[in-house]
BAROFI-805330 format. One line per 5 residues: number of its first residue (from 1); for each residue x, y, z of C-alpha. Coordinates in pm, whole numbers, plus 32768, in hexadecimal, padded with zeros to 4 digits. Example, Ala and Ser with C-alpha at 12.3 -4.5 7.8 and 13.67 -1.06 7.14 Angstrom:
2
1) 84CE 7E3E 830C | 8557 7F96 82CA $
END
This chain:
336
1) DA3A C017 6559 | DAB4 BF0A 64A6 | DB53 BDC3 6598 | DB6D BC87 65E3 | DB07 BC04 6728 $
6) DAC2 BAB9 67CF | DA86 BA88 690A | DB4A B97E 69D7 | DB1D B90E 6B18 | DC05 B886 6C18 $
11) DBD0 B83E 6D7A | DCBA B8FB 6E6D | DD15 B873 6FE0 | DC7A B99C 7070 | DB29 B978 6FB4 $
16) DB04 B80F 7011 | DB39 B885 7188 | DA2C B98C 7164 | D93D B886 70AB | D96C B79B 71CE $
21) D958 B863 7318 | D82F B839 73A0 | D789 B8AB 74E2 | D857 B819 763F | D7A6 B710 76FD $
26) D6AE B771 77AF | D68C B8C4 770C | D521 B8F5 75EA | D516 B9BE 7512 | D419 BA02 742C $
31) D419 B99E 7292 | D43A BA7C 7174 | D2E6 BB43 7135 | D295 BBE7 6FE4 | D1D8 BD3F 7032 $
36) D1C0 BDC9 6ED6 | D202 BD67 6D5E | D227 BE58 6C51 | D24D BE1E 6AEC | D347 BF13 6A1A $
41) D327 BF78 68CC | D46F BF7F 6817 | D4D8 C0B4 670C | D612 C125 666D | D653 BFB6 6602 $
46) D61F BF0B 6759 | D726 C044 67E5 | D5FA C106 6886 | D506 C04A 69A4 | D3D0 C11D 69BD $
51) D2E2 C113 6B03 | D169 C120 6AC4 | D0EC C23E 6BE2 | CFCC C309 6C17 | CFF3 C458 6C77 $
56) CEE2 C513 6CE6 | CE1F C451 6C52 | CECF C472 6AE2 | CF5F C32B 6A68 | D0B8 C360 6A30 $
61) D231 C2B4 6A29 | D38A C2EE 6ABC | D4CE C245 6A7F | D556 C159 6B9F | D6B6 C210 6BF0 $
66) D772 C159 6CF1 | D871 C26D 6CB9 | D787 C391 6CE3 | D7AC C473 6E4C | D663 C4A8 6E6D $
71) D4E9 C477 6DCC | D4CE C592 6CC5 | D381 C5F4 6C0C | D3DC C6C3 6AAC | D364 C822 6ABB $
76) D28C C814 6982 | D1C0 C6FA 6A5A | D1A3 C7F1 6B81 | D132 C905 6AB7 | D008 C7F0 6A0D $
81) CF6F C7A6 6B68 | CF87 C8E1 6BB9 | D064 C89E 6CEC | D113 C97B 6DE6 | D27C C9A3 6DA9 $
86) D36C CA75 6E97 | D4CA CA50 6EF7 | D528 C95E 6FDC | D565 C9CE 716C | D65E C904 716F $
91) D7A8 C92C 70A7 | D7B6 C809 6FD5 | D795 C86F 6E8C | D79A C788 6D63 | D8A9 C737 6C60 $
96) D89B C697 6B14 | D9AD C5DC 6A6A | DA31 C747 69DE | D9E2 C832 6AE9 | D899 C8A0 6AD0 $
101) D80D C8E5 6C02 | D6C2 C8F0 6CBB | D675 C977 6DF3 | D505 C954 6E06 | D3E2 C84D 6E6A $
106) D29E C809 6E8F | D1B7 C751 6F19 | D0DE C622 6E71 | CF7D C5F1 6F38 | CF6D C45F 6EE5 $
111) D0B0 C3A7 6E1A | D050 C242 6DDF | D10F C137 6D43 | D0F3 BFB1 6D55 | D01E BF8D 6EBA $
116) D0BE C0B7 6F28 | D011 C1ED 6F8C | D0CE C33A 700E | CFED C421 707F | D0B6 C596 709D $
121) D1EF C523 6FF5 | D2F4 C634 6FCE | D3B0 C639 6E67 | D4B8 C6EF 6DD6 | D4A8 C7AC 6C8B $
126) D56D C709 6BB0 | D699 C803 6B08 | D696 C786 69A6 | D589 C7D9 68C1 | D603 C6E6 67DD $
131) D589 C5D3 68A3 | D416 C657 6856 | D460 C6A1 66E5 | D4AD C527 66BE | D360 C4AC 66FA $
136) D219 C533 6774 | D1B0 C423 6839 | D2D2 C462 6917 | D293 C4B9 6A5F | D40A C4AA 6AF7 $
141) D4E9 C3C8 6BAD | D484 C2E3 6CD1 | D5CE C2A9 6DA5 | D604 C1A9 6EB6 | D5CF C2D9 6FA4 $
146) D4A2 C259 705E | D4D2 C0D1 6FC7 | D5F3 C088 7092 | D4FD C024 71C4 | D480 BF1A 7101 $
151) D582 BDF1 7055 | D597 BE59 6EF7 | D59F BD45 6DD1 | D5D4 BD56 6C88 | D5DB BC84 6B6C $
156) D655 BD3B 6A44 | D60A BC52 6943 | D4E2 BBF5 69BA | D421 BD8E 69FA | D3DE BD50 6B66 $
161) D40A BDFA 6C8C | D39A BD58 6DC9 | D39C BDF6 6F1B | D3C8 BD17 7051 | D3D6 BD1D 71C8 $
166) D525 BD59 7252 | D4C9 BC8E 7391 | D54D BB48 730A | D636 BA3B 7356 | D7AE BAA1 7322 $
171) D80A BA3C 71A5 | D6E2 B966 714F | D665 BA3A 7051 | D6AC B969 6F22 | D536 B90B 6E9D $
176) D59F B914 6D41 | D62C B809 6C5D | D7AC B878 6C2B | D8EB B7BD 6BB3 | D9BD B87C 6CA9 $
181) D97D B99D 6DA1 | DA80 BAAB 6E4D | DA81 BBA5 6F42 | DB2D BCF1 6F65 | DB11 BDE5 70AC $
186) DA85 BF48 7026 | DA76 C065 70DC | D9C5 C1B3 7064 | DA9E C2C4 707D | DA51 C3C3 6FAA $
191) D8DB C33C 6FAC | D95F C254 6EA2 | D990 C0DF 6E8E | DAEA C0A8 6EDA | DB9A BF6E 6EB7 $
196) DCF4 BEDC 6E4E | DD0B BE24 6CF5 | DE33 BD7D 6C64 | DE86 BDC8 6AF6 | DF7D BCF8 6A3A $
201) E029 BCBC 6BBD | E01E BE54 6C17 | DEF9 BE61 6D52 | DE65 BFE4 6CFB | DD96 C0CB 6DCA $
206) DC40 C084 6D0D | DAE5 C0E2 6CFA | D9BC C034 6CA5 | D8EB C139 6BBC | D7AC C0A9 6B0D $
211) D78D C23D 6A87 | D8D7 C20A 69BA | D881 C149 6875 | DA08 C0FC 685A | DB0D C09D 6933 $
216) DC3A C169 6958 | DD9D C171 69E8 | DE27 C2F0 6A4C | DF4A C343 694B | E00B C37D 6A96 $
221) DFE2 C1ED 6B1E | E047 C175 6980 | E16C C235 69B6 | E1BD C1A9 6ADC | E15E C04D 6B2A $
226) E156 BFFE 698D | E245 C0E9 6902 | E155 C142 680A | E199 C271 672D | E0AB C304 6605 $
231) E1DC C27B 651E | E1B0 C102 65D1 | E19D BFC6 64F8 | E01D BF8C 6501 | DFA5 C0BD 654B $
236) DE91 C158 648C | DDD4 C2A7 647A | DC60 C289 648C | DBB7 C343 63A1 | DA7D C2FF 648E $
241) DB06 C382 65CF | DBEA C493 6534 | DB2F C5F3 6551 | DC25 C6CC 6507 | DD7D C672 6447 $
246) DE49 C751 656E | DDFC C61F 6680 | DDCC C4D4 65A5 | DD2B C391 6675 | DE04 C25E 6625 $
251) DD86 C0F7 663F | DE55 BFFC 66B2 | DE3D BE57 66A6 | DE86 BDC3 680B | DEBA BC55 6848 $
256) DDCD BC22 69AF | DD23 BCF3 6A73 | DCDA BC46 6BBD | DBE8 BC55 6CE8 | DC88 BBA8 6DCF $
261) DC33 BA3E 6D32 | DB26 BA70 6BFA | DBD7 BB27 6AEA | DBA5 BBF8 699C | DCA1 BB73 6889 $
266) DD18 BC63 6765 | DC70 BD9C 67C8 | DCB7 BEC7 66F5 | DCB0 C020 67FA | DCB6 C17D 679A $
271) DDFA C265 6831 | DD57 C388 6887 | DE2D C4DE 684C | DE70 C5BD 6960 | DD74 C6A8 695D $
276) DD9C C735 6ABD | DE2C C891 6A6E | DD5A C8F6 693E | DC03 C888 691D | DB51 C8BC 67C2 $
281) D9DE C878 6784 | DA28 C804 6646 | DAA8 C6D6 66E3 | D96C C66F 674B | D910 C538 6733 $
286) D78F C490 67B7 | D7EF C35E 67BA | D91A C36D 68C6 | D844 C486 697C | D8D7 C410 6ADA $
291) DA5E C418 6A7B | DABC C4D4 6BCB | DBCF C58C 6B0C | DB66 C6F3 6B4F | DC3F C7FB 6BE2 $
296) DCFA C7AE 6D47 | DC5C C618 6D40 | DD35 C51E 6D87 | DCA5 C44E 6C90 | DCD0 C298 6CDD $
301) DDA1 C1F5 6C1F | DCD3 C120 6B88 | DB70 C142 6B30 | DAC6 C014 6AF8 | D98B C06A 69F8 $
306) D87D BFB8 6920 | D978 BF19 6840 | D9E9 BE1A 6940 | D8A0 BE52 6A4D | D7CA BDAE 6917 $
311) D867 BC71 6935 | D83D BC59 6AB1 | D74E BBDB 6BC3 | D776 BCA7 6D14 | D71B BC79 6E5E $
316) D745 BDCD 6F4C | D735 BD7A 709E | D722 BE9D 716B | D748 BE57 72D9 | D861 BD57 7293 $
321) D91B BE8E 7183 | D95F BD6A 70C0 | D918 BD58 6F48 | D8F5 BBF1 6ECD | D92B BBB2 6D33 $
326) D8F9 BAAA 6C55 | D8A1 BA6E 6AD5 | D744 BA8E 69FC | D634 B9B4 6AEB | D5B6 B89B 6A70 $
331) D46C B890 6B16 | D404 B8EB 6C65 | D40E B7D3 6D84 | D2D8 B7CD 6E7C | D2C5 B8B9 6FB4 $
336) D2DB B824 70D7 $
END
């Protein structure tokens, strides 16, 4: 997709009082304490972050997907290992972005990633055989399912993802060289990452998807908050994201998308058609596997994807449900 994007950073009042609160006299607390560090490998153009794992005992990799329910192995990977898949006893079964559907699992002996090792871990099959067809080295997705009892960092730009204790002091979590740093409440509804973002002055329902290489605003929210129309000044049908001519994807220039203090200028999002009633396969498309647009979602109204994730450093912390942003680092300060 082409854009133009700079980042620009601006402190807010209510990320200077998070950046400043420290623990109340008398009360310790300890510092921040790094428990793992993983480096990504970037595909797709830097729209795809891959996960180095080991899978009984086959070296593997999976795509980080913030936006992703649930760890997912592809079935082509289960059937190499020879592993035993059933349907699930519980009724969860798993969508794709166009309404396949999975209902089974199975069951990995030892899953090991970073310093990480799982011993039993229960995955789901993953619905789309397109995901395996893309590359063999594929083994799946790797959600925040199980990483949410760690804090969760990741710098984009940089390929790393660090895990850290959540037992920290309140806020002091910056160890990073940033111009600027703000914080948004999430909450995970949905098992997604769901925050509020402000584009050009609208705040949106949005979600934080590292699965989705672009980001995209529901044709319903354009309509509404932007009065946006496929015959709007500006707006242009991707030839990328188009699958099939009956629902064209638009693109669309924005002025500012903002998190709450550090801010995206000029990004370009995709309007995503309506597909809720009538699902086609044809429409498929691997890079946006994790578009929750199938049948009866309620799909966010803004999905924040690779496009704009790329160009951001960001700090998860778990036990405060805050998420904190800021710009590309520009080095790494010292632990303490």
């Amino acid at each position: 997709m082409h854009r133009a994007v700079r980042a620009c950073f601006l402190f807010g009042s209510l990320s200077v009082a998070w950046l400043t609160t420290g623990p109340a006299r008398g009360e310790t607390c300890p510092p921040l304490q790094l428990l793992d560090q993983i480096r990504m490998v970037p595909v797709n153009n830097a729209t795809t972050m891959l996960i180095p794992v080991t899978i009984n005992g086959a070296d593997k990799f999976m795509i980080f997907d913030t936006g992703a329910s649930a760890n997912s192995l592809t079935r082509a990977l289960a059937n190499e290992l020879g592993l035993s898949v059933h349907p699930s006893l519980r009724p969860s079964p798993l969508f794709d972005a166009y309404g396949d559907v999975s209902h089974d699992v199975t069951t990995v002996r030892d899953f090991k990633f970073g310093r990480q090792d799982v011993r039993d871990a229960l995955f789901k099959i993953w619905p789309n055989p397109d995901l395996e067809n893309a590359d063999a080295r594929l083994a799946g997705v790797l959600s925040l399912d199980q990483l949410l009892q760690f804090d969760i960092d990741v710098d984009f730009p940089g390929g790393v993802l660090k895990l850290f204790s959540p037992d920290h002091c309140e806020g002091k979590i910056l160890y990073w060289n940033a111009a600027a740093i703000a914080v948004s409440d999430f909450d995970t509804r949905g098992r997604h990452l769901n925050i509020v973002a402000t584009l050009d002055g609208q705040k949106l329902n949005a979600i934080i998807d590292s699965g989705a290489a672009y980001s995209i605003l529901s044709a319903d929210a354009a309509r509404h908050f932007f009065g946006l129309t496929p015959d709007s000044s500006e707006m242009r049908q991707s030839a990328t994201l188009t699958k099939n001519a009956q629902y064209p994807v638009y693109q669309h220039p924005f002025a500012e998308l903002n998190f709450n203090g550090v801010a995206v200028s000029k990004p370009v999002i995709a309007i995503w058609p309506d597909m809720s009633r009538t699902m086609d396969r044809s429409l498929q498309d691997t890079h946006n596997r994790a578009i929750p647009m199938r049948a009866g979602a309620n799909p966010p109204q803004l999905i924040i994807g690779m496009d704009i994730l790329s160009k951001l450093h960001i700090y998860i912390a778990s036990r405060e449900r805050r998420i904190y942003f800021s710009g590309a680092s520009e080095g790494s300060l010292p632990l303490k």
